[in-house]
DRENMIVO-839763 format. One record per residue (C-alpha): residue in three letters; chain; x, y, z. Coordinates in Angstrom, 2 decimals, padded with zeros to 5 digits. Example, Ala and Ser with C-alpha at 12.3 -4.5 7.8 and 13.67 -1.06 7.14 Angstrom:
rest;kette;c1;c2;c3
ALA;A;012.30;-004.50;007.80 .
SER;A;013.67;-001.06;007.14 .
This chain:
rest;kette;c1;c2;c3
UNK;A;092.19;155.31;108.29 .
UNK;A;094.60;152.81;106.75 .
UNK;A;096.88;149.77;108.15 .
UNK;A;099.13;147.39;106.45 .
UNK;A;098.46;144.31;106.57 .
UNK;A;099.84;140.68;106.15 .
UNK;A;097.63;138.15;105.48 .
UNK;A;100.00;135.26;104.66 .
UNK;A;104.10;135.24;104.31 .
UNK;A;104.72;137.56;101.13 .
UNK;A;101.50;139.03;100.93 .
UNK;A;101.45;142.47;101.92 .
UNK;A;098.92;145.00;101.40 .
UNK;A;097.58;148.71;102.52 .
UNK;A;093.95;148.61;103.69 .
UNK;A;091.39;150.13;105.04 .
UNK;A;091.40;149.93;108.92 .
UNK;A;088.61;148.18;111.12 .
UNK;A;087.28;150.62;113.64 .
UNK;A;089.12;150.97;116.88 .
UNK;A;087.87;149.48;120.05 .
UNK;A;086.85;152.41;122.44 .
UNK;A;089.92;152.99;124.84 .
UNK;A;090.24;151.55;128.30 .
UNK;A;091.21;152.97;131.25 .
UNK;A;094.63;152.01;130.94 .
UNK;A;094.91;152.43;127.16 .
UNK;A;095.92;154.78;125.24 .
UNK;A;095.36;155.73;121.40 .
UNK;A;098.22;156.41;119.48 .
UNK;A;098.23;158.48;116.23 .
UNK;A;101.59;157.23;114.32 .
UNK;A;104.11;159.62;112.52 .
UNK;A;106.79;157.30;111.67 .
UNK;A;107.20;153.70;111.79 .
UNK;A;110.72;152.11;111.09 .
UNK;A;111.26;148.50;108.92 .
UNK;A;112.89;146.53;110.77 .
UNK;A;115.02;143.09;110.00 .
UNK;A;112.25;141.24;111.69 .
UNK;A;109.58;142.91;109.64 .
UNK;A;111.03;141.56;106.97 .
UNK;A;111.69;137.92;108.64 .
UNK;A;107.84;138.39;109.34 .
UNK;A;106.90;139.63;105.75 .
UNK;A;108.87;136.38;104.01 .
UNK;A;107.96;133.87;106.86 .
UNK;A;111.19;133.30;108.54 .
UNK;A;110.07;133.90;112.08 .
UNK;A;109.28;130.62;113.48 .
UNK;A;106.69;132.34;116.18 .
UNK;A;105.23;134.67;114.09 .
UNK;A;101.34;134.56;113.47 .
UNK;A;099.43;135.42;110.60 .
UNK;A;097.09;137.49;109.50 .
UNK;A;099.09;139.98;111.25 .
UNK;A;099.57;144.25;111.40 .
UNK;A;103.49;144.94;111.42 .
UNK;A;105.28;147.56;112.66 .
UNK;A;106.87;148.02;116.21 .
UNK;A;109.72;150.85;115.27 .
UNK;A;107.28;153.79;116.21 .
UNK;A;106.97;157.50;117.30 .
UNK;A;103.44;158.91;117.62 .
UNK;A;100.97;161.16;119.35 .
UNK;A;098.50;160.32;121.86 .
UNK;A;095.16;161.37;120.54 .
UNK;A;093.25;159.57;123.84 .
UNK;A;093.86;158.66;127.23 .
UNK;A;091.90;156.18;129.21 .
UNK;A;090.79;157.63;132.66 .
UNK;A;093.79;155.62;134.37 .
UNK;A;096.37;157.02;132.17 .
UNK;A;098.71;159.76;133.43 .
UNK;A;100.20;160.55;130.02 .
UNK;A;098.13;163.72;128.28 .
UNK;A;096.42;163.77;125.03 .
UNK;A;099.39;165.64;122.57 .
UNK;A;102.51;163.61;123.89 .
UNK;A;104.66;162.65;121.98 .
UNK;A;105.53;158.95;122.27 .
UNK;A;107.34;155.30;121.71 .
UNK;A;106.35;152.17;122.67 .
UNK;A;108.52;148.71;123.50 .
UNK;A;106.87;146.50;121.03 .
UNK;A;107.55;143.45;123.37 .
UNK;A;104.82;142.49;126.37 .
UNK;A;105.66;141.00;129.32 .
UNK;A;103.73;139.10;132.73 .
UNK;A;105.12;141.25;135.31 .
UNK;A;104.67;137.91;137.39 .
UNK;A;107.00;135.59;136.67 .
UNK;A;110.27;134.79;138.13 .
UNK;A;112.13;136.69;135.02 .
UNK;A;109.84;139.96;135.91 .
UNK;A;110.55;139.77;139.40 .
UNK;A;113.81;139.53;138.62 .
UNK;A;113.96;142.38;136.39 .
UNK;A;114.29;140.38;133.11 .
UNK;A;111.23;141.26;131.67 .
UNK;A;113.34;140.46;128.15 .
UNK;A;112.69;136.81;128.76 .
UNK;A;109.19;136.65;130.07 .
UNK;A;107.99;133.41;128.71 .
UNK;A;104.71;134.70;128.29 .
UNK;A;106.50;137.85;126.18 .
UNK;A;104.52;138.73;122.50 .
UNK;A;106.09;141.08;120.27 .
UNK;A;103.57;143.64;118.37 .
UNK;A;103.88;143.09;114.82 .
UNK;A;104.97;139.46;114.34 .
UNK;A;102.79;137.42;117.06 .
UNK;A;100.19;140.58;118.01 .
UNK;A;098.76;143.23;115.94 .
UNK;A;101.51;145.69;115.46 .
UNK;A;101.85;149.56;114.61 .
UNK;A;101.93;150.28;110.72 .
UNK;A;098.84;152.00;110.46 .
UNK;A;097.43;155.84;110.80 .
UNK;A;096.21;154.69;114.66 .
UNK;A;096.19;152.23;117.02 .
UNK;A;095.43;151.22;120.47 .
UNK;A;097.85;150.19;123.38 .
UNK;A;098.40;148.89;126.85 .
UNK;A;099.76;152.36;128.81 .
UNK;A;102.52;150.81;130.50 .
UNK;A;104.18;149.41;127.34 .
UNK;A;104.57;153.37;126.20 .
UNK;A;107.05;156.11;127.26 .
UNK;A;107.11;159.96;126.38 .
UNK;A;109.59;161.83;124.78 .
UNK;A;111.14;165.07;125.48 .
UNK;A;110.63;168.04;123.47 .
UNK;A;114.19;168.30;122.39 .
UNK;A;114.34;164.71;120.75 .
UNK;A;113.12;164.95;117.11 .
UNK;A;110.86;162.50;115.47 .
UNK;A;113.39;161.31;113.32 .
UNK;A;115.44;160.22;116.41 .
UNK;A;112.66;159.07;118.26 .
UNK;A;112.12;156.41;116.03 .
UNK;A;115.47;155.27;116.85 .
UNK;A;114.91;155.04;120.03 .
UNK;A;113.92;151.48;120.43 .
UNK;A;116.60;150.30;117.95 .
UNK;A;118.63;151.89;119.88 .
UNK;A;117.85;150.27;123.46 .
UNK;A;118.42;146.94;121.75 .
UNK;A;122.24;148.17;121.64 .
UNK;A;122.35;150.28;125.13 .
UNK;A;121.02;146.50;126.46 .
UNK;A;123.80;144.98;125.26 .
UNK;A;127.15;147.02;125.04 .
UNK;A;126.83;147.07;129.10 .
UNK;A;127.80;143.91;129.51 .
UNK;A;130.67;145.20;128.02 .
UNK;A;131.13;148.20;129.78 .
UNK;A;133.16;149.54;127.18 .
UNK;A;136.03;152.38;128.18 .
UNK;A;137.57;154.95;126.52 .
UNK;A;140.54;153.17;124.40 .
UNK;A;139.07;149.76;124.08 .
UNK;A;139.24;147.85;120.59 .
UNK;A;135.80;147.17;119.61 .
UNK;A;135.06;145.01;116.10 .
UNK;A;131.68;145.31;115.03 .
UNK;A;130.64;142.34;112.89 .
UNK;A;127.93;143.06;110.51 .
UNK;A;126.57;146.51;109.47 .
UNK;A;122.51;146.36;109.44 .
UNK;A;121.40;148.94;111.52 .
UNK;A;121.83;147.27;114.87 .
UNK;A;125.71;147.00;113.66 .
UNK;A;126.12;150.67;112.36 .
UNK;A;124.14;152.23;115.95 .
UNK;A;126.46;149.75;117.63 .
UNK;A;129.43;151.36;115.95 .
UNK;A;127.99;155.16;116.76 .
UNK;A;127.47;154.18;120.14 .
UNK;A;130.55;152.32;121.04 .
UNK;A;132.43;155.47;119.51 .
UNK;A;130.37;158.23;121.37 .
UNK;A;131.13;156.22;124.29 .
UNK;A;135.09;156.95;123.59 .
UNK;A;136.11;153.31;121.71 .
UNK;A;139.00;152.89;119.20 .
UNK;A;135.52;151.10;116.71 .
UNK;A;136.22;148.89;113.82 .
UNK;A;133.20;147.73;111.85 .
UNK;A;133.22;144.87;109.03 .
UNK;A;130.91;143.79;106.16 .
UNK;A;131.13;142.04;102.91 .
UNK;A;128.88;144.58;101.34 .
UNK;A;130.83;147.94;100.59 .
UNK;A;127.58;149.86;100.58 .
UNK;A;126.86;149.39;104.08 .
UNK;A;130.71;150.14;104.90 .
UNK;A;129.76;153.46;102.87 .
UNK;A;126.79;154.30;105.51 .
UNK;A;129.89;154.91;108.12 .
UNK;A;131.34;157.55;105.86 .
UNK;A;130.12;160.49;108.62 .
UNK;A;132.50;158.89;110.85 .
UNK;A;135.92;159.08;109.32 .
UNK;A;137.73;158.27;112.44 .
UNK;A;136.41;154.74;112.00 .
UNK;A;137.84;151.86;110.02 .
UNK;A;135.35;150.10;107.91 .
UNK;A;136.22;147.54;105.59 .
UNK;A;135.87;143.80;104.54 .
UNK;A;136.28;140.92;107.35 .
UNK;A;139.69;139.10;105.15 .
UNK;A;141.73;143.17;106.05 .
UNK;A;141.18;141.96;109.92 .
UNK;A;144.26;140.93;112.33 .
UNK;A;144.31;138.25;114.43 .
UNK;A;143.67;138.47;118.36 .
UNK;A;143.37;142.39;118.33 .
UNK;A;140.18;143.26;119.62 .
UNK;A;138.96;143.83;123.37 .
UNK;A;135.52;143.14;122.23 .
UNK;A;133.84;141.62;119.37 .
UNK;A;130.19;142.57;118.45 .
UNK;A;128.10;140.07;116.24 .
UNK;A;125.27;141.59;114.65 .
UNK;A;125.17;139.98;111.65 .
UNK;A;123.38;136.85;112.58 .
UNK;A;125.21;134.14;110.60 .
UNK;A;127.09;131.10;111.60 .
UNK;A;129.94;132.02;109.85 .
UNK;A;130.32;135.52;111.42 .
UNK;A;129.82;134.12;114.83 .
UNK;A;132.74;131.83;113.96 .
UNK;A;134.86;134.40;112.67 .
UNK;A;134.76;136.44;116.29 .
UNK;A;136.74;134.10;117.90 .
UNK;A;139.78;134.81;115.51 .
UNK;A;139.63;138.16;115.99 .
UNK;A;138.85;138.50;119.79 .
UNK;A;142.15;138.81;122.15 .
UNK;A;142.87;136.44;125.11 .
UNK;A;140.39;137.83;127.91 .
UNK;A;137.89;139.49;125.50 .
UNK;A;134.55;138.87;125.38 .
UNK;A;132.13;138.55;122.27 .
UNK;A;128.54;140.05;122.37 .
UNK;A;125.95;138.12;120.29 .
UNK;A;123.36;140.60;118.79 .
UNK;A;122.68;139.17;115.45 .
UNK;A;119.96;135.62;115.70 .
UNK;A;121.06;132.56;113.71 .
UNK;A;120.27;128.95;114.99 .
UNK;A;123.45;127.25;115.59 .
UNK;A;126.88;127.73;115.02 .
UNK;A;130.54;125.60;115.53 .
UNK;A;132.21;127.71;118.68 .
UNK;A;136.28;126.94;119.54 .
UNK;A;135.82;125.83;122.40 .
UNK;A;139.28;124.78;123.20 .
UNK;A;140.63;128.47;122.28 .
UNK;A;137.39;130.04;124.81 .
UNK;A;138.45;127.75;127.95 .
UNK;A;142.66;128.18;127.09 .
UNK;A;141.54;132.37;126.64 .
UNK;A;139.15;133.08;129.06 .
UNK;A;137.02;134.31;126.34 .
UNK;A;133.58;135.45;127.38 .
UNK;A;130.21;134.76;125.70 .
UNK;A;127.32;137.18;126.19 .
UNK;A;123.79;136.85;124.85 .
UNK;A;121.50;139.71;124.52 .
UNK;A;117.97;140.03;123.25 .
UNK;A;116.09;143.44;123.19 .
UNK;A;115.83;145.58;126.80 .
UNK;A;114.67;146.15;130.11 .
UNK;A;112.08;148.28;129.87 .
UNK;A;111.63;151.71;130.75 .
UNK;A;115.31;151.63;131.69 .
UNK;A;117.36;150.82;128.57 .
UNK;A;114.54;153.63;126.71 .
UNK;A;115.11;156.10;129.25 .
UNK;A;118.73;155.65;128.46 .
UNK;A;118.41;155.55;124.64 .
UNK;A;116.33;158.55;125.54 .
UNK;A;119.50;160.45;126.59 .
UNK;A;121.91;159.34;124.40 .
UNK;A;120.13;160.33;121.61 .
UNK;A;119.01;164.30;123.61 .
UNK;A;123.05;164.99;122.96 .
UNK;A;123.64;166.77;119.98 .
UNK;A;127.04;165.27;120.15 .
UNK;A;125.62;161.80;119.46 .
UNK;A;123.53;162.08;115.70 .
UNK;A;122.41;158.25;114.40 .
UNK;A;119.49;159.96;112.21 .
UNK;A;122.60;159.75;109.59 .
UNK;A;121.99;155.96;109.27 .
UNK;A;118.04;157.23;108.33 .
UNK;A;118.42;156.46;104.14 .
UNK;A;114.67;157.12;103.53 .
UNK;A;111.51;158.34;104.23 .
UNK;A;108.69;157.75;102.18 .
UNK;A;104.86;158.36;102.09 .
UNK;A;102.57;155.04;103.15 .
UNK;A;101.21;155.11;100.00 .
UNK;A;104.79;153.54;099.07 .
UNK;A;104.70;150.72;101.14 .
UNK;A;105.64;148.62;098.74 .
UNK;A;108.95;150.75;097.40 .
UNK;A;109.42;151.24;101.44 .
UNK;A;109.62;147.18;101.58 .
UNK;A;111.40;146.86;098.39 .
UNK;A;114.47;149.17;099.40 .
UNK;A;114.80;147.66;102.84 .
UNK;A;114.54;144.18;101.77 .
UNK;A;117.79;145.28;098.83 .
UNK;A;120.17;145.35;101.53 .
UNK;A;121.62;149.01;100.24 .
UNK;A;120.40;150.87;102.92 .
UNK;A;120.48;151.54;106.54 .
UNK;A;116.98;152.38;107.87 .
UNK;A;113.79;153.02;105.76 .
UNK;A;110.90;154.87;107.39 .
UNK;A;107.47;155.28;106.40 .
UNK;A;105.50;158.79;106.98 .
UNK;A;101.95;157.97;108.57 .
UNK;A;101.60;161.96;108.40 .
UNK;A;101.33;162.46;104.94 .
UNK;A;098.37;163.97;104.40 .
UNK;A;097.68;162.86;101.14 .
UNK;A;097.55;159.71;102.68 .
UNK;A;094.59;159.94;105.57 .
UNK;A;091.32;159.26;104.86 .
């Protein structure tokens, strides 16, 4: 069996696995079909994630199949399966509070702990949720992408007629723009790269197009998913008196209006990933609705033996989401 692996920022490699632990009686093993790149895997892969620890596995975007269940387990060998990447205490006051999302003791599979980009690997039981028959592996690897948006857009609680601007079209941005529009939103989305406006070509209803064709004070809501100070900085000049602006996108700092905020009532909301089960279970039904189809943001899926093209695409910036195939069975040994 094979894993990537990163031994060091920009060193990435396909080797041969190290023979599993046997599983525990809460554990469960986890054969992988597809795994997801995600912007942090790529933070992790070039060193730009100040917590991240090396050598490390990547990987936390994942659908699988449980091959083993420890004797404590109540999920059967042959589910199907997706796991939060993200740990958390259970203990402290955030946990008790439901805000497992900001457990200080929280480690994220993939950048800090061994992550999921390999044929198999071993997990904690209660950090993995089934999926129903009707859900296809293509969206169940969106599932977890997904909750990071269903997490965030209720603190919105978005109706049908808002104005929603979505800053920033990665693939947090574009399922922020299918999701804000299922749930009955007049959506604009903006980026300075036209190829990522051209990923929102299935929806025609929406307006995508460059930040400078924007109007002033228009928009109920303002999502910021790119993570840059300037975006951040631009939401203020587009959000109406009242609105609110949801940060999605990470950057370290950035110059806020203050004045304009307190004289607008403008609200600020911060969101990091999901509760968990909840915001799954949620992402879970979304994405059952045939009505609701995000698998069009999916730009590629290639073999593990193309790691390296996978990485290479993703990192371009000229695609939505890459996935690699674990199942290829040219690929097991």
């Amino acid at each position: 069996m094979s894993e990537l692996y990163i031994a060091e920022p920009n060193s990435l490699e396909l080797r041969e696995s190290a023979p599993l632990h046997a599983v525990e009686a809460n554990e469960l093993k986890i054969r992988v079909i597809y795994g997801g790149i995600c912007g942090s895997d790529l933070s992790v892969y070039r060193g730009k994630i100040q917590h991240a620890t090396y050598p490390v596995r990547p990987g936390h975007e994942l659908v699988g199949i449980v091959e083993q269940a420890g004797s404590h387990v109540s999920i059967s060998e042959g589910t199907r399966v997706v796991v939060t990447p993200n740990t958390f205490c259970g203990q402290c006051e955030y946990c008790l509070n439901e805000q497992e999302n900001i457990c200080p003791h929280k480690k994220s599979i993939g950048i800090n702990a061994s992550g999921g980009f390999a044929h198999e690997f071993i997990i904690d039981s209660r950090y993995v949720i089934p999926i129903p028959d009707d859900v296809s592996n293509e969206r169940a690897v969106l599932i977890e992408p997904l909750a990071v948006i269903v997490h965030g857009l209720k603190k919105l609680n978005i109706k049908k007629g808002d104005r929603v601007l979505v800053v920033g079209c990665g693939t947090e941005g574009l399922l922020t723009v299918a999701l804000a529009d299922y749930l009955g939103a007049d959506v604009t989305a903006v980026d300075i790269n036209h190829e990522k406006l051209d990923m929102l070509k299935p929806f025609p209803h929406i307006r995508a197009t460059h930040p400078d064709a924007i109007e002033e004070d228009a928009f109920d809501y303002v999502v910021e998913a790119a993570g840059t100070p300037q975006s951040v900085q631009s939401c203020f000049r587009w959000l109406k008196p009242g609105g609110s602006v949801l940060l999605i996108g990470i950057t370290n700092e950035s110059e806020l209006p203050i004045g304009q905020i307190v004289r607008k009532e403008q609200t600020i909301y911060g969101s990091i990933i999901y509760r968990f089960p909840k915001d799954f279970a949620e992402s879970i039904e979304y994405l059952s609705d045939e009505r609701f189809d995000p698998t069009v943001f999916i730009s590629k899926i290639l073999p593990l033996a193309d790691f390296e093209k996978a990485y290479e695409l993703a990192l371009s910036g000229s695609f939505a989401k890459i996935l690699i195939d674990f199942q290829n069975k040219e690929e097991q040994s």
